[in-house]
N, C-alpha and C positions, 0 to 999 in steps of 0.2 A: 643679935646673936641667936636668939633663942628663934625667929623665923626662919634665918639660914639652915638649921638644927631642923626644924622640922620642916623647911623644903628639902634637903639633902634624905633625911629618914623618909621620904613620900616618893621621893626618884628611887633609893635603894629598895622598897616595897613592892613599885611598880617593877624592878628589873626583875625581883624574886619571883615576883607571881606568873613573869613569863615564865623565867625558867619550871616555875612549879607545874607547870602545863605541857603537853607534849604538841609540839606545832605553831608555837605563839612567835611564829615567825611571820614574814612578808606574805601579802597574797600573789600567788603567781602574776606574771606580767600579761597583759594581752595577746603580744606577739607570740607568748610558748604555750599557748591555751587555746588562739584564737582555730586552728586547725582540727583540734579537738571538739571543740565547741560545734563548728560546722555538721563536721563529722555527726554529732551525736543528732539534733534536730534535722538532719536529713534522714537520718535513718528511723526519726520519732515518726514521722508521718503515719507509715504506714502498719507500725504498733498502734500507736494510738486511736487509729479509727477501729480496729478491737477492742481497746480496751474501755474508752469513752464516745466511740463515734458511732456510725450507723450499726457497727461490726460486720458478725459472718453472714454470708447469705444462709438464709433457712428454708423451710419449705413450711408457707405460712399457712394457720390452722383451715384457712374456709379456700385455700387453692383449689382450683379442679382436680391438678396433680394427688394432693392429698387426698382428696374424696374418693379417686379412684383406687386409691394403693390401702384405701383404712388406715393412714395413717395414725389417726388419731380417735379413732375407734374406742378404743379402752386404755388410754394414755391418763396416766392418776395427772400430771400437769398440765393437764387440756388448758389452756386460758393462761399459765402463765409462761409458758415454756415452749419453744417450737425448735424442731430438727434442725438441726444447722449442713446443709445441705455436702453430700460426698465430695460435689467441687471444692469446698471452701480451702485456702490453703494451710489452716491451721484445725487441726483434727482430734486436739486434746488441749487439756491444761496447761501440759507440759510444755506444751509448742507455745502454746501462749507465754507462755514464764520465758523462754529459752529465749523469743524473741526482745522479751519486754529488758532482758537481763543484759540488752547488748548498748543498751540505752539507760536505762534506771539503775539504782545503788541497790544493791540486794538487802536493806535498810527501805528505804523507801520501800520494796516491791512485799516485804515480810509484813511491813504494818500497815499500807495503804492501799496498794493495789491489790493486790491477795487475798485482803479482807473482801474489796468490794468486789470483787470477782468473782471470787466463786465459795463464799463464805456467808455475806450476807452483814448488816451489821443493826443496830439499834444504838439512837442517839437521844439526848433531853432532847423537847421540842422548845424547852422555854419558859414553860406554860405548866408543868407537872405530869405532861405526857410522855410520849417517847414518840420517833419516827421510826420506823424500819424498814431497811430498804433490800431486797431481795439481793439476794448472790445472781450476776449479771448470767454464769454459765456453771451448769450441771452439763456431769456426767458420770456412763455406767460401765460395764468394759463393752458395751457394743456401741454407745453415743455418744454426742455431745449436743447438749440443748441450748438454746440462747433464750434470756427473759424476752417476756412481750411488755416488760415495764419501761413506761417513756422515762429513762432516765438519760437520755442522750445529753454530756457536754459540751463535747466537741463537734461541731456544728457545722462550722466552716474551718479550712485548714488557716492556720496562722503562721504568716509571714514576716522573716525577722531581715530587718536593714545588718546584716554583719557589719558593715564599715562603720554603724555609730557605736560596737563592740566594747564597753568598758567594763573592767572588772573590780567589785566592791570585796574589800576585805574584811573579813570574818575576826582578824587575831589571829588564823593560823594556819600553816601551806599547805594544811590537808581540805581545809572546807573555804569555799569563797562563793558568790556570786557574780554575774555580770548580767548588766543593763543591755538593752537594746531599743532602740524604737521596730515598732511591730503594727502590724494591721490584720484583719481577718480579710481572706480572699477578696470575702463579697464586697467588701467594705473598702477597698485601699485610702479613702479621704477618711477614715477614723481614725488616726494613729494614737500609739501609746507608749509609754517606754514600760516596759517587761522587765522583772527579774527572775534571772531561773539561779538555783542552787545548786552546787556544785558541790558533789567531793572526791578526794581520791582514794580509791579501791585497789589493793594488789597491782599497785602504782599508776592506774589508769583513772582519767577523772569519767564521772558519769554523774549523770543530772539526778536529784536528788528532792526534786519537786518537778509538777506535772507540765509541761514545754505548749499544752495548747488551750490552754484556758483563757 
């Protein structure tokens, strides 16, 4: 009796605790996500090589071009900073964010990408040090600069099988993952299974962790 009692009290705790939660429902199904999903990693590519990839073209310090224009004549960031060149398609921060916001969780882009972008951040090493790692891009109201620091992640583009598409639940219909098997371009015999994060924003989902790592 007294076990019945306390599996019956341990079911009615666990009903509460969903209810005490806003979302501690199903995770979305594959089929009403898998369109979304697409959608968002296609349109990652070409953010994300701004944002961890080669980036914007610039006009590099020891160019001929630059020599002849002085560009970097009396530039206070000589060495770690170079002009990111009038073609580029993205011409401020703003542009950067505006794009990154059509893919990322505006969560993700306030404490992660943001930071490393054009902020700058310092971490533990481990050890009683710290790392710091410069803000990828400056600007002033006439430029925008890119670092010359090798911090490049995203390397090669990464490619995702949709058809192996599953989606891991979180506890609740606002935040989920899904799995995929993935490869880097260069690489297609390396495969892996990937998860990216997902949640939903002003009723649209957006990834919520970085799609080409």
């Amino acid at each position: 009796m007294k076990k019945t009692i306390v599996f019956l009290l341990a079911i009615l705790l666990a009903v509460a605790s969903c209810f005490s939660f806003v979302g501690c429902a199903a995770a979305p199904a594959v089929e009403d996500i898998y369109d979304r999903v697409v959608e968002l990693i296609e349109a990652s590519y070409e953010v994300n090589t701004v944002l961890y990839g080669p980036g914007l073209p610039v006009y590099q310090t020891d160019s001929e071009y630059a020599n002849i224009k002085y560009m970097y004549y009396d530039f206070d960031e000589k060495g770690y900073y170079e002009y990111v060149t009038e073609y580029s398609k993205f011409a401020s921060a703003d542009q950067i964010l505006a794009a990154a916001a059509k893919v990322y969780s505006a969560q993700y882009i306030d404490e992660v990408l943001s930071v490393a972008l054009f902020t700058g951040y310092t971490s533990d090493d481990g050890q009683g040090g710290s790392i710091y790692g410069m803000a990828r891009y400056l600007e002033d109201e006439t430029w925008i600069y890119q670092s010359t620091e090798d911090n490049i992640l995203y390397t090669a583009m990464r490619i995702y099988d949709y058809s192996t598409m599953q989606v891991i639940s979180l506890g609740s219909s606002e935040a989920c993952k899904v799995s995929m098997v993935s490869w880097l371009e260069d690489s297609p015999q390396e495969t892996e299974v990937i998860e990216l994060r997902l949640v939903l924003q002003n009723g649209e989902w957006y990834f919520d962790s970085f799609t080409g790592a």
